[in-house]
C-alpha positions in Angstrom: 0.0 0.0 0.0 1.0 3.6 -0.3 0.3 6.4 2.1 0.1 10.0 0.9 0.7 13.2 3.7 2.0 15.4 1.6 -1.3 17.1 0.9 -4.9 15.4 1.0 -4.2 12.2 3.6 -4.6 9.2 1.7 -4.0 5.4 1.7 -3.8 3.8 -1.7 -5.0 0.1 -2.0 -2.7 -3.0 -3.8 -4.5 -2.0 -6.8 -4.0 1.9 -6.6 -7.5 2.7 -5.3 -8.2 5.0 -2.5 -8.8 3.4 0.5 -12.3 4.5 2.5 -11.0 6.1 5.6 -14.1 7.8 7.0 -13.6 11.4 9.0 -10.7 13.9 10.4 -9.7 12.0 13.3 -9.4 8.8 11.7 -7.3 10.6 8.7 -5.2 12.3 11.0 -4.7 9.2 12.9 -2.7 8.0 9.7 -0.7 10.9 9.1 0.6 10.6 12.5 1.6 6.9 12.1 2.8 7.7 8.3 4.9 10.9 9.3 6.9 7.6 11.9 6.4 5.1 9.4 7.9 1.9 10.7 8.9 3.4 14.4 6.5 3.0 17.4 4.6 6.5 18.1 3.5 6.9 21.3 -0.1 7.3 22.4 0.9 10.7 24.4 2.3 12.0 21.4 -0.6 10.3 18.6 -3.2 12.3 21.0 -1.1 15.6 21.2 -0.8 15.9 17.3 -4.8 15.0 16.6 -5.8 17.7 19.9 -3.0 19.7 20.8 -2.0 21.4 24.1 -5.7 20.8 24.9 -7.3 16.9 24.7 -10.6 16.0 25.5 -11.6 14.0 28.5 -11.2 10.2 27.7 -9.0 10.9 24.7 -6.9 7.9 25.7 -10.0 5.4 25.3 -11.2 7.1 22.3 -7.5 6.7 20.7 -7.8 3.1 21.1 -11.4 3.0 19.7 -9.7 5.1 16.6 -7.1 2.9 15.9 -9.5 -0.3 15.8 -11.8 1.7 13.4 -8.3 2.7 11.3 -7.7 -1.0 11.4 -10.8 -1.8 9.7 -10.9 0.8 7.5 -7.4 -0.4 6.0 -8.6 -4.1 6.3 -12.0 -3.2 4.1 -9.3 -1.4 1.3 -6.9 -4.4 1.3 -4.4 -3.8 3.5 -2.9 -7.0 5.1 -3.7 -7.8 9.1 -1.4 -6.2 11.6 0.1 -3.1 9.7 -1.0 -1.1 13.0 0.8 -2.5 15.6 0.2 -1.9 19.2 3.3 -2.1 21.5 3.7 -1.3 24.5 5.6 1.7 23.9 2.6 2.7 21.3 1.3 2.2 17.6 3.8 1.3 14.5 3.0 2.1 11.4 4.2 -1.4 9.6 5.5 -0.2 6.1 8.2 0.8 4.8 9.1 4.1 4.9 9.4 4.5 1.4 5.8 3.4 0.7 5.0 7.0 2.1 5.3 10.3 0.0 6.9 12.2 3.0 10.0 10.1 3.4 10.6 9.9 -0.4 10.6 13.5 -0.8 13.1 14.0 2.1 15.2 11.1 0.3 15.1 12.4 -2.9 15.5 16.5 -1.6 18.5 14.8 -0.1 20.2 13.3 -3.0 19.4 16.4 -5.0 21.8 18.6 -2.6 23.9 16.1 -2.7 24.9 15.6 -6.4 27.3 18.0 -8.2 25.4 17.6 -11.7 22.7 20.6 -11.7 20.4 18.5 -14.9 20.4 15.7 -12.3 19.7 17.3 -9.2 17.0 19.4 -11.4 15.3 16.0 -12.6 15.5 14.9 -8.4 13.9 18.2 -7.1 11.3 17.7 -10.2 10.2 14.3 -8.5 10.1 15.1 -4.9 8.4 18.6 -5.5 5.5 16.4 -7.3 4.6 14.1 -4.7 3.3 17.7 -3.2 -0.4 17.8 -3.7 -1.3 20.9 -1.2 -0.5 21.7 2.6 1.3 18.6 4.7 -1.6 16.7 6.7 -4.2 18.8 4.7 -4.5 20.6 8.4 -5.9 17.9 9.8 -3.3 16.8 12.8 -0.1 18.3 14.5 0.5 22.0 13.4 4.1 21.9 14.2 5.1 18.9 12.2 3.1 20.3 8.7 4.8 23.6 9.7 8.4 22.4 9.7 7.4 20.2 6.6 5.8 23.3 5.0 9.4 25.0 5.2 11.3 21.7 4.1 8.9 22.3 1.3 9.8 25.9 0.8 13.5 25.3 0.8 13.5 22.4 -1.5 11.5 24.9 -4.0 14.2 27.6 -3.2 17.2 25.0 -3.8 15.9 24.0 -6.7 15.2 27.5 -8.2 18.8 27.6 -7.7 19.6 24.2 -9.8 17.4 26.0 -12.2 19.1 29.2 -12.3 22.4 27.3 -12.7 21.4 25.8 -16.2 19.9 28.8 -17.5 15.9 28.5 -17.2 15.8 31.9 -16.2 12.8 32.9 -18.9 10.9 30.1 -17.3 11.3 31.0 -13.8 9.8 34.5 -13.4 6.6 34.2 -13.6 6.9 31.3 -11.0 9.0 33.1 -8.5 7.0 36.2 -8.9 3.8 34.3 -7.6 6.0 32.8 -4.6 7.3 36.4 -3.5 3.9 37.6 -3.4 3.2 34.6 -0.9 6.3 35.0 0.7 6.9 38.4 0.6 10.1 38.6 3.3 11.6 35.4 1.8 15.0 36.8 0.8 16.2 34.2 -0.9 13.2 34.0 -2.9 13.6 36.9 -3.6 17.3 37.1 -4.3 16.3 34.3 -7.1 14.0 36.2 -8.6 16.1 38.8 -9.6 18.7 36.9 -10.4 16.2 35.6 -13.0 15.4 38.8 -14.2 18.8 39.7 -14.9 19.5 37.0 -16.7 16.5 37.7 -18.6 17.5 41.1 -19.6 15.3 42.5 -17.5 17.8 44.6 -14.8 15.7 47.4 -14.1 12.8 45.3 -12.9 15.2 43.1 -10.4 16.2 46.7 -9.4 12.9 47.6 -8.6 12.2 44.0 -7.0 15.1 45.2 -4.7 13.6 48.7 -3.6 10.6 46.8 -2.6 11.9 44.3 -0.4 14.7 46.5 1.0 12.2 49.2 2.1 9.7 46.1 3.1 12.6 45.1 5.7 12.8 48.2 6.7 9.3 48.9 7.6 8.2 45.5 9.0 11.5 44.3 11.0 13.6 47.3 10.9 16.8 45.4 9.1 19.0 46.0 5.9 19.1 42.6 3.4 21.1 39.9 4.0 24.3 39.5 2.0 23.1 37.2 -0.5 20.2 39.4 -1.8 22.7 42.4 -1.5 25.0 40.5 -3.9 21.7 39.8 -6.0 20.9 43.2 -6.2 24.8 44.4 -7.5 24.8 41.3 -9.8 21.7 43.4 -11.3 23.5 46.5 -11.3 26.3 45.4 -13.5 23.8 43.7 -15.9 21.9 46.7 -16.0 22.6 49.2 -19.2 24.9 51.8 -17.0 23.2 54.8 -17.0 24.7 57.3 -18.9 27.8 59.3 -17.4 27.7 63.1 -17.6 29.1 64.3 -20.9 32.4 66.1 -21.6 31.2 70.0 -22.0 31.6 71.1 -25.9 33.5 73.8 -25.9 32.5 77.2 -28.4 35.9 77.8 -29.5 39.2 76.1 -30.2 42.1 75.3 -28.3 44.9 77.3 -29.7 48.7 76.7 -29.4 48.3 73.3 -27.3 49.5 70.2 -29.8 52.6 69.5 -27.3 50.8 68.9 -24.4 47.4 67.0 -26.2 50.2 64.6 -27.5 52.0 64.6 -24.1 48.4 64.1 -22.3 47.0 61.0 -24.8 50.3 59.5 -23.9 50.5 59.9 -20.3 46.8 58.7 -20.4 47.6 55.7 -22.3 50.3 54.8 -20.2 49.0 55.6 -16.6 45.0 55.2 -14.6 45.8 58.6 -12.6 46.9 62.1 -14.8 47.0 64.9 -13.5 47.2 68.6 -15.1 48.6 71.0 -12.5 49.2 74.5 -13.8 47.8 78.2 -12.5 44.3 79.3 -12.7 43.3 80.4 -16.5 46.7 77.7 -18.0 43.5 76.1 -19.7 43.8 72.9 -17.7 40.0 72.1 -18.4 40.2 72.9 -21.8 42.9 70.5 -22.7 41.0 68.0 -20.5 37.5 69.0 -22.4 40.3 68.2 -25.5 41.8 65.2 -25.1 38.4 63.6 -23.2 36.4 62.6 -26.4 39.7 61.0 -28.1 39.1 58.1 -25.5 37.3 55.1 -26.1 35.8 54.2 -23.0 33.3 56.1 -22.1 33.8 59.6 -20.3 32.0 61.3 -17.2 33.1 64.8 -16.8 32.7 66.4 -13.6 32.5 69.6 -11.7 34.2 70.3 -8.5 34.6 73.7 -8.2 31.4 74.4 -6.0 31.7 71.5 -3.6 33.3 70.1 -0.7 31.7 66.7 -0.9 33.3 65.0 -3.5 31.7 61.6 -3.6 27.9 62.5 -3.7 29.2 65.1 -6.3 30.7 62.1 -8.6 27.7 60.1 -7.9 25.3 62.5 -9.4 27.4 63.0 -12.6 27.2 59.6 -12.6 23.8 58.7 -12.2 24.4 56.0 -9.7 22.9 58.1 -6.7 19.0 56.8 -7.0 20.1 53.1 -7.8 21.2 52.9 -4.3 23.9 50.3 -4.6 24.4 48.4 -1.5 27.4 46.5 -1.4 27.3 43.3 0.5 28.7 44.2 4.4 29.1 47.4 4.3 27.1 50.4 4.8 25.6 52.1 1.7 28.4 55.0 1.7 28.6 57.0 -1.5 31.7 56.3 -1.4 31.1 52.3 -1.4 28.5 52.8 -4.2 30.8 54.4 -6.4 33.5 51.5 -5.7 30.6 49.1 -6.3 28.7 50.9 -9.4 32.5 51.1 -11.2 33.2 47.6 -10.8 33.0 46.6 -14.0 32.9 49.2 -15.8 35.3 51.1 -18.2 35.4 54.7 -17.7 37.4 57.8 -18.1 36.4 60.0 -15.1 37.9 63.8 -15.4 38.0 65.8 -11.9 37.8 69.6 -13.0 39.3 72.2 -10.4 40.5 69.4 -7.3 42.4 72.1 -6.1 40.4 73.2 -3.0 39.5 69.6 -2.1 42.7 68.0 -3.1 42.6 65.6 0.1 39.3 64.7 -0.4 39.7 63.9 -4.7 42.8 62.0 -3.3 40.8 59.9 -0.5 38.6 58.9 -3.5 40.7 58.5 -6.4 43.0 55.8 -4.3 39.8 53.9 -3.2 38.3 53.4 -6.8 41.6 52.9 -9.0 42.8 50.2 -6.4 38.7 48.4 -6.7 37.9 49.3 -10.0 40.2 48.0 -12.7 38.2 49.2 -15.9 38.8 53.1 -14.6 41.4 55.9 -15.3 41.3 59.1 -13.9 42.0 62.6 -15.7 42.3 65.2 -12.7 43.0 69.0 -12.9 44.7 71.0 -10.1 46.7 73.7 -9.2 48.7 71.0 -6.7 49.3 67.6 -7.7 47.2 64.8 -6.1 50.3 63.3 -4.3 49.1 59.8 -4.7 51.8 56.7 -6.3 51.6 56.5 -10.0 50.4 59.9 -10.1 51.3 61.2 -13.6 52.1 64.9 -14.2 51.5 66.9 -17.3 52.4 70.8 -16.0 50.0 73.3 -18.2 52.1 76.6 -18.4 51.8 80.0 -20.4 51.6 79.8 -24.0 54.4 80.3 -26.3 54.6 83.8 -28.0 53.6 83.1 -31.0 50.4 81.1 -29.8 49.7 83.9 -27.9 49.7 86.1 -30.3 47.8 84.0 -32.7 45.1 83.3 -29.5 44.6 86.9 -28.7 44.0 87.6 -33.2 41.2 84.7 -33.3 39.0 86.0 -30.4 39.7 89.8 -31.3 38.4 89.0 -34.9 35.2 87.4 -32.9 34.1 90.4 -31.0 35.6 93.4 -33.2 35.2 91.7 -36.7 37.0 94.0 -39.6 39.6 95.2 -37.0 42.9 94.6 -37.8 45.0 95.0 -34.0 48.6 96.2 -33.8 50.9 93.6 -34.1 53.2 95.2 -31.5 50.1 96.4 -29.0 49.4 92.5 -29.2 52.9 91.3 -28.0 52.6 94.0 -25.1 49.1 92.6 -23.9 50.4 88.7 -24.4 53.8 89.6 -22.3 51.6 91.7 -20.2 49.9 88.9 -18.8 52.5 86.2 -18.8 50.3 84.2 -21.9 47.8 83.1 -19.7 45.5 81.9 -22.3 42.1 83.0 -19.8 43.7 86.4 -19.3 44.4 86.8 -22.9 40.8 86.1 -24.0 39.8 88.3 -21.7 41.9 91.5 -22.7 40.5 90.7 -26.4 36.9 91.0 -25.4 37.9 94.3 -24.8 38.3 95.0 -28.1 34.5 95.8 -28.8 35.0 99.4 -26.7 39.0 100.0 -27.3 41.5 99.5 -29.5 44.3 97.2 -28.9 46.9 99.9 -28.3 44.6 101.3 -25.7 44.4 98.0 -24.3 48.0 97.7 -23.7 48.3 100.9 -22.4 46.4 100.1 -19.4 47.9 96.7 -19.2 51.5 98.5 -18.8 50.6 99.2 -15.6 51.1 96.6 -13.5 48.8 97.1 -10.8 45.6 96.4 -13.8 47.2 93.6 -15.4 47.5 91.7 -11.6 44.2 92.2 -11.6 43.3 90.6 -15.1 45.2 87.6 -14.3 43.9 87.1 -11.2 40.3 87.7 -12.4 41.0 85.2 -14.9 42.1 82.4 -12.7 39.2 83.4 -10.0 36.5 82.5 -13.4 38.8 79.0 -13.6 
C-alpha cells in the first residue's frame, strides 16, 4: 500500500485505489503513524498531534477505539492484518518508509543537494516537489510537524530554483518566482532568485525595482537591511543593467589654440598611466585641454565639476547617475563612497576631476579607493597642486608660447571686433603683459568691442591692472 501526507491524507490500495478512511480524526490518525512510518509512536504523542495542548476527557480510550476503526478501515481497502501494531511503547505504522510520499521526498531532496550535476539534481527536485499535492496533513493533525514540513517544502522549491538558475531556465522561472514572492513576501532568498532571473532575462531594471521593494519592506516591517546574499543579487543586477549614462564632456564654443605638445603629451600619459593629473595656475586652460583630449578616448567619459563642492563623492555620484540606484554593497554600509567602488566595478570609464584644487585631500581619498577596486577606470584630474598619490602622472600646463599667444589673442579679437585689424606690437605687449595666460588673454581681447588694442596695452602697462586681469582670470577657472 502507499500512504500519501503530503497534501490530501490518503491510503492507496494494492491496486492503486483509495482506501475509505471515514472522518478527520481517523485521517489524521494516519498521518501521524505515516509521518513515523515503521517506528512506534507513542499514544501521548498520537493524542497531542490530533488535539494539541488541549485533549478532551477520555482521549486515551477514544484513541484506542480510533485505531480499531483505522484497522478496519485499512482491512475493508486491502491492506494486510497487523500493519497497526500496538506495542507497548505505542502504535507502528508497519511499512516501509518509502511506501509514504513524506520520506521519499526528504530522500530524494536529499540526494538532490547532494549531487554536483545541476540536470540531475533538477530531474531529483522535479520528482520530490510532485509528490506535493497541497498543505502537509491537509490541516488535519499536529500543526508543528506540517509547519516544519511546509518549510522543508519551501526550501526544496528555493534549492531547486537555484539548480534551475544554474542551467539557464531563467525565462521560465519569473513568472513562477514572482507568484511565490507575493506569498512569501520577506523570503529573501526567494527573492534574491528572482532577480537573479530577471537579470538574466534582460530585465535589470525590474530586479532593481524588486530590490527597492523588499529593501524598504525590511525596513518597515523588521527594521533590518538585506542579508548579504540578496545584496550580492541586487549588484549582480547593477552590473547587468545598461549603466546609466555618465555626464558628458562639455563642448567647448571655440578652439584650443597653441596646445599640440601637451594633447600629445596628455594622450600619452593617459595611455600609459589610470591617474593624470594637469597641475598648472588658474586660467593655464587645464580644463580645456581636459574637455580636448576627453572625447579621443574610447571608453566612455564622465566629466565632472568640483569647483562648487566640498563633498566629493555624492558630487561624482550624481554626474554619474548611480545616486537613485542605491547600490548596496554586501557588508558594508551604503556610503557613496562604497557605491561608487561598487557601481564602477566593472565598468570602463574615463572619469575627469575639473578644479580638485580646493579639495585636493578629499579627490585623493577617493581616487586611491576606486583605482585600487575598479580595474576598468582611469582618472584625468586637474589642479593647481598635484594629487600626491603613487603613479600619479604629471602633465604641467604653463603659459603659452609667444607666438600662440599672439595668434590666441588675433582669433578672439576678430570674434568680438570683426573688420579690426589689431597692432601687431600692442598685441605682444598685452600677451607679455599677462605672462600668456590663455584666460587672461581672451579676456583683454573681449575688450576689443570698446577700445583698441593699443589702448588696451596701455592700461595693461601698468602693472597694478594687469595683476588684476590675471587674477580675475584664474578666479573665473
Amino acid at each position: 500500500m502507499q500512504f500519501t501526507i503530503l497534501g490530501p491524507v490518503e491510503a492507496l490500495g494494492p491496486d492503486g485505489s483509495p482506501v475509505a478512511l471515514g472522518g478527520p480524526q481517523l485521517r489524521g490518525l494516519l498521518a501521524l503513524l505515516a509521518l513515523d512510518a515503521g517506528r512506534v509512536v507513542s499514544a501521548g504523542r498520537l493524542i497531542d498531534g490530533l488535539h494539541g495542548d488541549h485533549p478532551p476527557d477520555g482521549a486515551a480510550e477514544a484513541l484506542q477505539s480510533q485505531v480499531s476503526r483505522l484497522r478496519r478501515r485499512l482491512r475493508d481497502g486491502g491492506a494486510p492484518d497487523g500493519l497497526v501494531e500496538f506495542t507497548a511503547a505505542g502504535y507502528r505504522l508497519a511499512v516501509d518508509p518509502e511506501d509514504v510520499d513524506v520520506h521519499r521526498f526528504e530522500r530524494l531532496t536529499a540526494q538532490a543537494r547532494e549531487t554536483p550535476d545541476p540536470a540531475v539534481a533538477h530531474e531529483l527536485f522535479a520528482e520530490a516537489l510532485a509528490l506535493w499535492r497541497g498543505p502537509a496533513f491537509d490541516g488535519l493533525a499536529d500543526a508543528p510537524s506540517a509547519a516544519r514540513l511546509a518549510e522543508s517544502h519551501l526550501a526544496a522549491v528555493e534549492d531547486h530554483a537555484e539548480v534551475r538558475l544554474a542551467l539557464g531556465h531563467h525565462e521560465r522561472l519569473v513568472a513562477e518566482l514572482r507568484a511565490l514572492t507575493r506569498e512569501h513576501p520577506l523570503r529573501e532568498r526567494l527573492t534574491g532568485s528572482l532577480m537573479r532571473a530577471l537579470t538574466g532575462s534582460g530585465r535589470s531594471a525590474e530586479a532593481l525595482a524588486v530590490f527597492a521593494e523588499i529593501r524598504k519592506r525590511l525596513a518597515d516591517e523588521l527594521g533590518t537591511e538585506p542579508a548579504a546574499e540578496l545584496a550580492e543579487a541586487h549588484l549582480a543586477a547593477l552590473r547587468g543593467a545598461a549603466p546609466v549614462p555618465a555626464r558628458r564632456v562639455p563642448v567647448p564654443l571655440t578652439g584650443l589654440v597653441g596646445r599640440d605638445a601637451e594633447l600629445g603629451l596628455l594622450a600619452e600619459a593617459l595611455r600609459d598611466s589610470r591617474l593624470v593629473t594637469l597641475t598648472g595656475p588658474g586660467g593655464a586652460g587645464k580644463t580645456r585641454l581636459a574637455v580636448a583630449v576627453a572625447p579621443r578616448r574610447s571608453a566612455e567619459v564622465c566629466f565632472v565639476e568640483l569647483a562648487a563642492t566640498t563633498d566629493v563623492p555624492r558630487t561624482v555620484l550624481s554626474a554619474l547617475g548611480l545616486r537613485e540606484q542605491g547600490v548596496l554593497v554586501p557588508g558594508a554600509a551604503p556610503e557613496p563612497a562604497d557605491r561608487l567602488a561598487a557601481g564602477l566595478a566593472d565598468r570602463p570609464l574615463l572619469l575627469v576631476l575639473d578644479n580638485c584644487e580646493h579639495v585636493v585631500a578629499e579627490v585623493a581619498d577617493l581616487v586611491r579607493r576606486l583605482l585600487g577596486e575598479c580595474a576598468g577606470l582611469r582618472v584625468l584630474a586637474t589642479s593647481r597642486e598635484a594629487l600626491g598619490l603613487t603613479g600619479e602622472r604629471l602633465v604641467p600646463v604653463g603659459a603659452l608660447a609667444d607666438e600662440a599667444a599672439e595668434r590666441l589673442f588675433a582669433e578672439r579679437a576678430a570674434a568680438v571686433a570683426p573688420g579690426v585689424v589689431p597692432d601687431p606690437g600692442a598685441v605682444r605687449r598685452i600677451c607679455a603683459a599677462l605672462d600668456g595666460l590663455p584666460l587672461a588673454i581672451e579676456l583683454a581681447a573681449g575688450r576689443l568691442r570698446s577700445m583698441s588694442a593699443d589702448d588696451v596695452a596701455d592700461r595693461l602697462d601698468e602693472a597694478a591692472n594687469a595683476l588684476v586681469l590675471k587674477e580675475y582670470a584664474a578666479a573665473a577657472r
